[in-house]
LUMDRENVO-710362 format. One record per residue: x negated, y negated, z negated of N, C-alpha, C in turn. Coordinates in steps of 0.001 Angstrom, whole numbers, plus 500000, padded with zeros to 6 digits. Example, Ala and Ser with C-alpha at 12.3 -4.5 7.8 and 13.67 -1.06 7.14 Angstrom:
BEGIN
486810505690492200487700504500492200486800503300492200
487150502250492920486330501060492860487100499970492130
This chain:
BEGIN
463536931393287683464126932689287346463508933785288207
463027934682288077463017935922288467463625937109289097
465389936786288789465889937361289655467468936987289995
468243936776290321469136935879290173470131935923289131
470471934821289017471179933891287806472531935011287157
472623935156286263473697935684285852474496934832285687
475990934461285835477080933153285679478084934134284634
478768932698283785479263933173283111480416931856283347
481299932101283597482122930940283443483182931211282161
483307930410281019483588930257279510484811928911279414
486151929824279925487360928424280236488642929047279547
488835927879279083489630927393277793490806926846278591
491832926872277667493128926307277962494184925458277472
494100924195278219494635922911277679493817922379276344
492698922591276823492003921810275943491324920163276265
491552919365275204491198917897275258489484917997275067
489085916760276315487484916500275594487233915706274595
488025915091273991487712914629272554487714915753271633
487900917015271486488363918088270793486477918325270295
485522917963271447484425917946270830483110917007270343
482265917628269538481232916157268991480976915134269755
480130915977271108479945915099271656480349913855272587
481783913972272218482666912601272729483225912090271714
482747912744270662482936911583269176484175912273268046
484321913394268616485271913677267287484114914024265636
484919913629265054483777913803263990484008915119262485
484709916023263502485167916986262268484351918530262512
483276918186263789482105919451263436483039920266264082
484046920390265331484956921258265745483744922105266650
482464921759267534482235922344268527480758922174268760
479896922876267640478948922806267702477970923416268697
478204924533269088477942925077269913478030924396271210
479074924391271560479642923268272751478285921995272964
478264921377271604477542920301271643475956920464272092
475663921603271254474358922143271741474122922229273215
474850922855273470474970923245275248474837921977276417
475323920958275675475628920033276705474222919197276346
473723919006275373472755918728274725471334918410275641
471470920174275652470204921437276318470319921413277474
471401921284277641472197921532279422472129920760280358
473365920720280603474183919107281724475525918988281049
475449917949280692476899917802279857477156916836281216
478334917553282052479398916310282924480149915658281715
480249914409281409480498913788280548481774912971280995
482199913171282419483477912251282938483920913262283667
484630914158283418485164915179283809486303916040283880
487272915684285101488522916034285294489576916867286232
490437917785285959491218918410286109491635917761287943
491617918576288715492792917980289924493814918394289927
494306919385289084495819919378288619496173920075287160
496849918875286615497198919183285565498264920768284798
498189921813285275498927922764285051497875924030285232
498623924974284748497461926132284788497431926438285935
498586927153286713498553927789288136497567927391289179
498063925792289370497471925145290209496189924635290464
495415924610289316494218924281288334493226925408288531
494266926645288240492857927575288534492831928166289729
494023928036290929494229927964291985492751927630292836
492519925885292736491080925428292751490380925763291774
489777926272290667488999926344290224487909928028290858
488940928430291017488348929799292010488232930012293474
488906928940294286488580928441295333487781927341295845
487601926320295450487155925130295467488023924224296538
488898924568296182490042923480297041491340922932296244
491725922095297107493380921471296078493918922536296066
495677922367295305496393923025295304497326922948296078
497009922071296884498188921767298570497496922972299249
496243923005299305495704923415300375495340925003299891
495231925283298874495829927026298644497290926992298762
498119926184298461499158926622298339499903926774297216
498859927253295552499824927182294955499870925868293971
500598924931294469500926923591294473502030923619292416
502804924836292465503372925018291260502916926044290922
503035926538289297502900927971288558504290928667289080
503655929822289353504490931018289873504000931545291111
503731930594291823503026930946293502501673931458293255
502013932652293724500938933568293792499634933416294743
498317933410294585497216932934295565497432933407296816
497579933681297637497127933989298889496282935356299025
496746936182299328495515937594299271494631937217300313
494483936514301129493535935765302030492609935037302133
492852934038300498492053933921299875490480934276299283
489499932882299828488165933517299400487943932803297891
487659933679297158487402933284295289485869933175295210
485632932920294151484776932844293657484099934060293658
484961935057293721484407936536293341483833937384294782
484903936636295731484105937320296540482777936984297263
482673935262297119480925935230296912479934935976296593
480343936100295169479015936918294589479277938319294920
480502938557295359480474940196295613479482940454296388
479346939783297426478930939600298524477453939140298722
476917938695297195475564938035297379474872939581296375
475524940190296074475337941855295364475187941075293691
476333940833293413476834940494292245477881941493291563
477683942057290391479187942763289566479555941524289511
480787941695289207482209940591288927482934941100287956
483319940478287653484388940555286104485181939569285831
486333940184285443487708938982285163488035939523283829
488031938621282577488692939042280792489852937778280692
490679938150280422491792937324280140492972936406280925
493452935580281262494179934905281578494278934443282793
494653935113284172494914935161285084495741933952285905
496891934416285919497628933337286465498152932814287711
497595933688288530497544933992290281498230934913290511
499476935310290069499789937020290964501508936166290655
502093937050290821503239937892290642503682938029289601
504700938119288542505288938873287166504015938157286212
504379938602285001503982938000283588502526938975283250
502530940428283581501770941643282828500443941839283934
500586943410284244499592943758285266499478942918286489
498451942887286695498276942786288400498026943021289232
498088943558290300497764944553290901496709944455291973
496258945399292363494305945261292550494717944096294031
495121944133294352495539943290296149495541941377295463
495779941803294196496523940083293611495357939873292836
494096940537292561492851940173291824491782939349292274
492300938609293545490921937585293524490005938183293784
489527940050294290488343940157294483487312940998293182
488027940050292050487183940600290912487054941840290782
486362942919290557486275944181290678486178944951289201
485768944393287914485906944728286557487325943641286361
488195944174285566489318943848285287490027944220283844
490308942650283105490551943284281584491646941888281635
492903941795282147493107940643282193494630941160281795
495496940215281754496987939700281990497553938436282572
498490938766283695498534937738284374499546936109283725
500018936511282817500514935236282139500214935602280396
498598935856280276498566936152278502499404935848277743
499672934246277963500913933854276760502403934443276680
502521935284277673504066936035277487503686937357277091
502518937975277167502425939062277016501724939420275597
500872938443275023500241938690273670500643937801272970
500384937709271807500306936847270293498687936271269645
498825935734268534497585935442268453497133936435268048
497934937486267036496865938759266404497833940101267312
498278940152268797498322941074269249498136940771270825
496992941110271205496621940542272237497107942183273149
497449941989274460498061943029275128497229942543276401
496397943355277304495861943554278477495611944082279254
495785944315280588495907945159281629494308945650282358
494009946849282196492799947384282811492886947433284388
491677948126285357491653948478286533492427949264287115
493648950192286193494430950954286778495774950421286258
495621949436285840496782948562285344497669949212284446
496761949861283075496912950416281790497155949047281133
498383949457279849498160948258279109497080948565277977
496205947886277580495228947582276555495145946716275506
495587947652274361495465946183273200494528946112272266
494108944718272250492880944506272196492918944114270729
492446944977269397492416944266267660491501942429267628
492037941899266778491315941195266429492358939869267050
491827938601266416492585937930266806492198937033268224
493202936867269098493087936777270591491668936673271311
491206935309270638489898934835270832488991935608270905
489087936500269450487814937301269153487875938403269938
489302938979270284489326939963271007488908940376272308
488979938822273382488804938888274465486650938665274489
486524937987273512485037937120273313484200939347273230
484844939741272380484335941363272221484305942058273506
485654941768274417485597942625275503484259941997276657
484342940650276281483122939850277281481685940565276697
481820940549275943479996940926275178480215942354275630
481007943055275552480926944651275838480732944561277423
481079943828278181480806943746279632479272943706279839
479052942613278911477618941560278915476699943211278911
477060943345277760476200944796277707475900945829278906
477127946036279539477442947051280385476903946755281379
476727945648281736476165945000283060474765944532283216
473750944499282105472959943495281952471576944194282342
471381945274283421470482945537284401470842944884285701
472092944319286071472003944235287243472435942538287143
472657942019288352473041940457288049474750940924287786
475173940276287191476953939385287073476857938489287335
478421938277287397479158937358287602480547937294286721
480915936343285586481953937210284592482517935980284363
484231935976284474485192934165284549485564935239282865
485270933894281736486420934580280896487160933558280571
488708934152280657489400933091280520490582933444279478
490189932656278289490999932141277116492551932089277316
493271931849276486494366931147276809494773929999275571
493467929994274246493907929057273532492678928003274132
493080926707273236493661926222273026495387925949273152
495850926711274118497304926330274417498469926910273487
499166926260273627500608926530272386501000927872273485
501436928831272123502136929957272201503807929510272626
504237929847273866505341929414274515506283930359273673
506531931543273115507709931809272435508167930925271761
507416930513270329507826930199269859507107928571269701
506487928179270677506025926400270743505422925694269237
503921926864269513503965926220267903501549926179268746
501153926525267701499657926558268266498502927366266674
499076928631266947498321929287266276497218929846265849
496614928602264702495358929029264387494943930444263970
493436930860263758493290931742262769493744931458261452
494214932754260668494308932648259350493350931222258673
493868930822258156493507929942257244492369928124258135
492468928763259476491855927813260150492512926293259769
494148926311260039495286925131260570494828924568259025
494580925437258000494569924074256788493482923676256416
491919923722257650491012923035257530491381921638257974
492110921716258769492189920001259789493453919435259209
494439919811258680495306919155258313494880918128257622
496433916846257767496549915548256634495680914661257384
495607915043259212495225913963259495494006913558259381
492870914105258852491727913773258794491329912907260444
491598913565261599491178912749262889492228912667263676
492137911800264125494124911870265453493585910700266211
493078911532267803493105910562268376493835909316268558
493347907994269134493628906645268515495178907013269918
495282907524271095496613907708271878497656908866270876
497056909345270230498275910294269890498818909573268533
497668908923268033498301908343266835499228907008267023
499077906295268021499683905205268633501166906137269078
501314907176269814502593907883270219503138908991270026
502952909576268408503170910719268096503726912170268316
504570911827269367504918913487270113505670913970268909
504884915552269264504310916652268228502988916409267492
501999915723267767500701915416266798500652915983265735
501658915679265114501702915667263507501855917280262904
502809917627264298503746919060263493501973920189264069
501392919826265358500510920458265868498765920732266049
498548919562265279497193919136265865496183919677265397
496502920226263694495674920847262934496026922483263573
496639922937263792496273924425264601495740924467265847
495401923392266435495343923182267762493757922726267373
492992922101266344491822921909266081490959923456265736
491716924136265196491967925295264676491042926636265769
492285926537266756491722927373267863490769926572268847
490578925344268788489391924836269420488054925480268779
487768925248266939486507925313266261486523927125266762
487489928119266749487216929595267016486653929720268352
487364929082268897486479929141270679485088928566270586
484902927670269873483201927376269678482747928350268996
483033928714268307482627930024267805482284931371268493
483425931611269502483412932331270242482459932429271299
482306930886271777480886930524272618479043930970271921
479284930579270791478036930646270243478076932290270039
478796933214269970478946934842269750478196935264271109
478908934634272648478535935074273638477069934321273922
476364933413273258475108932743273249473764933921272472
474582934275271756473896934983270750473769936758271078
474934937024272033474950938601272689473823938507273967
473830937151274203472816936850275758471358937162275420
471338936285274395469614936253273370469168937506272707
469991938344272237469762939611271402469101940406272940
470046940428274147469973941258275321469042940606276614
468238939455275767467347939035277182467660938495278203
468819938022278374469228937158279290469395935976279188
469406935411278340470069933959278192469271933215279028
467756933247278584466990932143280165467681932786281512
468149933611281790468529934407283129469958933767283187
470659933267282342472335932974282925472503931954282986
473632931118283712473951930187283844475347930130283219
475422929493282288476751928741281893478278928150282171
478673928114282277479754926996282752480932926719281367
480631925744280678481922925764279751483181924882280295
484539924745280931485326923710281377486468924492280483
487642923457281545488866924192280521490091923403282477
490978924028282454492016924186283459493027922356283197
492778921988281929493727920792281505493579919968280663
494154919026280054494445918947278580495582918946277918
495703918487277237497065918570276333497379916894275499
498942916150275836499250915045275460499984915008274298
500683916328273690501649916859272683502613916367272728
503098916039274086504661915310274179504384913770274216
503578913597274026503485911655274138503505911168275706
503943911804276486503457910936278027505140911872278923
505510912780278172506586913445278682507200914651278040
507866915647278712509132916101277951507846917427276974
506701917864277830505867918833277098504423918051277287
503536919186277701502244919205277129501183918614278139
501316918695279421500363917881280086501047917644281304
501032918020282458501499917201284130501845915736284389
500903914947283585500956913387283951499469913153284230
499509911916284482498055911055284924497462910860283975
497426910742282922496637910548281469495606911044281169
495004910562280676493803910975280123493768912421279553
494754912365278658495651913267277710495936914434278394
495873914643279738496856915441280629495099915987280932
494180914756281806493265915219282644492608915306282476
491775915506281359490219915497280675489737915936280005
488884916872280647488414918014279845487008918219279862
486626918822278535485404918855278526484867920078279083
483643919504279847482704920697280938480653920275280553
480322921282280597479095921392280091478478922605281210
476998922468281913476547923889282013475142924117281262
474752925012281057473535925541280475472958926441281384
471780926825281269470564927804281783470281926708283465
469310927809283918469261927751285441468546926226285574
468917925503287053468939924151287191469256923463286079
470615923234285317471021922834284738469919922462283189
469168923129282917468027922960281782467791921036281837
468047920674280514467456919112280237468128918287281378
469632918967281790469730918043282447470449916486282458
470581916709281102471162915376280273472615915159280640
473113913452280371474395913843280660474503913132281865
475223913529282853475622913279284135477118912510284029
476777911207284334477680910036284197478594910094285379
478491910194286695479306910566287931480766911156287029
481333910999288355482982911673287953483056912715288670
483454913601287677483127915045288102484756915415288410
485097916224289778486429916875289568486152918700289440
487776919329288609487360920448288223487085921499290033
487585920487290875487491921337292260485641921055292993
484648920413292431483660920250292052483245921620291475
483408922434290625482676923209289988482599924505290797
483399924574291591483012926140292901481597925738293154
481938925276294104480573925054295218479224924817294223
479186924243292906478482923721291810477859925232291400
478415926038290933478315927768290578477791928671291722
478153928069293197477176929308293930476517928322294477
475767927196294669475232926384294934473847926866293683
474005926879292602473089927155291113472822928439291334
473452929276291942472805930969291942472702930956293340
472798930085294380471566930490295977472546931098296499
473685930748296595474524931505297490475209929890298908
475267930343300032475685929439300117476800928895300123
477406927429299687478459926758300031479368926724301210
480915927317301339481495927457302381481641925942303154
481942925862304167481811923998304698483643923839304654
484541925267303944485874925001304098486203924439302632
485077924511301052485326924127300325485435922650299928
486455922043299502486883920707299069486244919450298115
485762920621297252484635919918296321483539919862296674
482770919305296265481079919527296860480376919492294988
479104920109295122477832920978294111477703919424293557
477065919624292389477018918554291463474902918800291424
474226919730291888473064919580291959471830918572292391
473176917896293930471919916910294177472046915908293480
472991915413292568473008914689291373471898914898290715
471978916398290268470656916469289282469003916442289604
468683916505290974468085916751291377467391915170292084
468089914330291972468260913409292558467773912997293854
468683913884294859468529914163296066469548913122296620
470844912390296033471574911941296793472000910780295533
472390909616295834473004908633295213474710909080295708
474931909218296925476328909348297248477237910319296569
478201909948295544479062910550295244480377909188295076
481302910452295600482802909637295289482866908715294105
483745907155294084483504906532293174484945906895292315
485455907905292518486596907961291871487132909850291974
488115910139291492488552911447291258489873911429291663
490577912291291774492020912734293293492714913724292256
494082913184291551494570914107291416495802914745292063
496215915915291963497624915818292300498604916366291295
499682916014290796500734916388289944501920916898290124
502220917850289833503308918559289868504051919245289024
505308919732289107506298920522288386507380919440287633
506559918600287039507636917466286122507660916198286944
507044916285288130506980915201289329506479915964290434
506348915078291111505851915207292778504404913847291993
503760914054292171502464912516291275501343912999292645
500720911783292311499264911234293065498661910918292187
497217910766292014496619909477291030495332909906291262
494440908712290956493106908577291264492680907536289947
491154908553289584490991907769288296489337907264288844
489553905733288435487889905168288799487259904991287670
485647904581287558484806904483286071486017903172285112
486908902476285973487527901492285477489004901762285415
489438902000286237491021901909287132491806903380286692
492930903540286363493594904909286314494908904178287554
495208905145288396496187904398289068497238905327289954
498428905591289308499037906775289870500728906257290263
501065907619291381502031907017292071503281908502291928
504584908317291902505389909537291977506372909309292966
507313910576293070507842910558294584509347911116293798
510602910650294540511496911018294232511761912629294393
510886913618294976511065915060296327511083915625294858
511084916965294772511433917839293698510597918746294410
509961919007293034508898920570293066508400920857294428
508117919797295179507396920253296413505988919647296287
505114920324297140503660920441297194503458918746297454
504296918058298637503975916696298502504901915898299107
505364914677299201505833913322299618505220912654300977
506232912228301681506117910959302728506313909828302107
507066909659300629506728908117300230506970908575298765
505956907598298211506064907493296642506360905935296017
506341906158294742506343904522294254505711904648293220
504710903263293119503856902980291944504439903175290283
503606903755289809503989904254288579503372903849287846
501584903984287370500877903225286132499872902874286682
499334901596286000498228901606286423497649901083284877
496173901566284776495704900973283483494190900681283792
494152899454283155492666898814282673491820900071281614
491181900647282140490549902277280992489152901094280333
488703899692280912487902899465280092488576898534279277
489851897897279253490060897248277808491169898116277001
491507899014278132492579900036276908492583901446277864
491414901358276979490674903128277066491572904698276539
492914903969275862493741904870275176495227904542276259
495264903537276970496417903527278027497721903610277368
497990902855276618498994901843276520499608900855276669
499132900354277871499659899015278409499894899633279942
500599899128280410500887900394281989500819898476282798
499926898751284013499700897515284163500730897467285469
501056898169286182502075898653287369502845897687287995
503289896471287202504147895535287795503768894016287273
502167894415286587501752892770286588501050891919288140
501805890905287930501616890660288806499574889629289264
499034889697287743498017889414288087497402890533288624
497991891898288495496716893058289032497330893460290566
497682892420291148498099892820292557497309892723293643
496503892705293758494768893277294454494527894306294168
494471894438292450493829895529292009494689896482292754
495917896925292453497183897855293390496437898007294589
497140897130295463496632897281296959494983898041297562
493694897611296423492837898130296642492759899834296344
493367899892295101493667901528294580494615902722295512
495606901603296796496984902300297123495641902857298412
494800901760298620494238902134299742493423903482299635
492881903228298441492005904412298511492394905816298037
493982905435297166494851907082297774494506907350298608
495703906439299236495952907486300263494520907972301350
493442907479300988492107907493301842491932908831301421
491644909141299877491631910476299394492736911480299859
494283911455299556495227911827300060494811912748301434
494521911622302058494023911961303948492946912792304059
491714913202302720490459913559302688491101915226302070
492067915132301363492546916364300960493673917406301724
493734916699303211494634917470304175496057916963303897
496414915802303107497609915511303143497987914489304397
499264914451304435499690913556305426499578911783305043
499492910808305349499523909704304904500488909121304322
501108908569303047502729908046302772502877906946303121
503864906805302415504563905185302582504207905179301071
503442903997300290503968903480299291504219902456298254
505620902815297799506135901402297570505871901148296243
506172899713296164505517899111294626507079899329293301
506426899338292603507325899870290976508418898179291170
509688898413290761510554897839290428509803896917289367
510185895770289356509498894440288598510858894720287066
């Protein structure tokens, strides 16, 4: 590159990685997507360290847990002390830009410049889903004007990104846009496609083999929820295509992830905060930069991984206080050493632990209520992911996998201890 990397980080909400081709759905939802990962680096094992928005993007703009910012539940506001993502590149003489879905402050609407992470262009709302609809999107500017944006959500926010793209594209950026679909509209708990999208996918044409085994909502949801997945690919290939018209696209770097996934009620009372697959796995892809041909990267990627990964790719350096570490010398193949497993932590509908290996899913919960963490938990699931890859058999109290336990409890809490937590006690699941 010639002059440094423009980043674009392109994150979605509660979206599943089966939702695209290239992990085998076969209904053409995410072509774009597919391309990218293709061309790119498709992380192909790639997961959430906490299942909820708050906490999720908590680390995703820090590169740390959500013990260790603090906000451990949604509602807890970041830390104004806090170093983001934004103020990296502020700092490396980067514009910055924040479009959409916040989630770090205070109240539902504006946010106020002290509660912005740094970002210095500002087109956001701090809880989108209370404040817009799918065809009335409502957003707060730099003087914390409300702004409503025509068009339907997706397209609306995807317009305000390309109008940035434009505005900015003599100097380097730096631009998070953040979606809020895939996720169900909390008024009224439903998942609103575009016009006429929900009755492309209906009748069942694809249902994953876990949702179809435990139906939830599936049935009442899945086709609007395919719906606003295929518009967000859409939406991707719009901002692919504003890059290429304007000469940048060899100049930017990518990032497609998403904050979660979504189980539709099959694993608990709503939509994700369990250990599941369903809950933790999301699809992440980057394009441009390093990332060119870089095939797919089999390692287990966590979403607290992708900080240090983003200014690590644009030459900035890595703080030694961030939690995750850059996914480059992977590509580069500078290092064999990476973690053989991924650290989550769970909260709001538990106090949870869990650590997922290329084999092993193996998670633990605590009697404590809505606190950041536990002195003792008790074994909760454990699953074989290579003979039941869909986790329906909870192996937790067989007693042939009682090695397997003991080896997994160890390397919690090893992780646990690696993430600033205290060490527990913990005890095995009632037989």
């Amino acid at each position: 590159m010639t002059k440094k990397p423009n980043v674009i980080v392109f994150f979605t909400d509660q979206q599943r990685w089966d939702t695209t081709g290239v992990h085998g759905n076969p209904l053409g939802l995410t072509p774009n997507f597919d391309r990218m990962a293709l061309e790119g680096t498709h992380v192909y094992n790639s997961f959430t360290c906490q299942p909820v928005c708050g906490p999720a993007r908590s680390s995703l703009q820090t590169g740390k847990y959500a013990t260790t910012t603090g906000c451990h539940v949604n509602g807890i506001p970041l830390s104004e002390d806090a170093r983001t993502l934004a103020h990296y590149f502020n700092e490396a003489g980067y514009e910055t830009g924040y479009i959409g879905k916040w989630h770090l402050a205070s109240g539902t609407g504006a946010v106020p410049e002290h509660m912005r992470g740094g970002y210095r262009y500002w087109l956001a709302s701090n809880c989108l889903e209370l404040t817009s609809d799918a065809y009335d999107t409502v957003v707060y500017n730099n003087e914390n004007e409300a702004v409503k944006l025509p068009g339907y959500r997706v397209d609306a926010l995807t317009d305000a990104a390309i109008r940035y793209i434009d505005q900015k594209k003599d100097d380097p950026f730096f631009l998070f846009l953040s979606y809020l679909e895939p996720h169900h509209q909390n008024s009224w708990d439903n998942y609103p496609a575009p016009k006429g999208y929900e009755g492309r996918y209906g009748g069942g044409q694809y249902v994953p083999t876990d949702l179809a085994a435990l139906g939830g909502t599936t049935h009442a949801h899945l086709a609007g929820y395919y719906g606003m997945v295929k518009r967000l690919d859409e939406a991707l290939g719009r901002i692919q295509d504003a890059l290429t018209s304007l000469n940048l696209y060899d100049d930017t770097i990518i990032l497609f992830t998403s904050d979660h996934a979504c189980h539709f009620k099959t694993r608990n009372y709503e939509y994700k905060r369990s250990c599941h697959e369903s809950s933790i796995r999301v699809p992440t892809a980057f394009s441009g930069g390093f990332f060119r041909s870089g095939g797919r990267l089999q390692e287990l990627v966590s979403l607290v991984d992708l900080p240090p990964t983003l200014l690590d790719a644009a030459g900035i350096p890595v703080p030694d206080d961030m939690q995750g570490r850059s996914i480059l010398p992977l590509l580069s193949k500078e290092t064999k050493e990476w973690p053989q497993e991924v650290f989550v932590q769970i909260s709001e509908s538990q106090v949870g632990r869990a650590i997922r290996t290329k084999r092993w899913k193996y998670s633990v919960t605590s009697p404590a209520s809505n606190k950041g963490s536990s002195d003792q938990y008790i074994e909760d699931f454990l699953y074989d992911l290579q003979s039941d890859p869909y986790e329906l058999n909870n192996l937790i109290t067989s007693k042939y996998h009682a090695s397997v336990r003991e080896e997994l409890r160890e390397t919690l809490i090893r992780r646990m201890l690696e993430a600033g937590e205290e060490a527990p006690v913990i005890l095995p699941a009632d037989k």
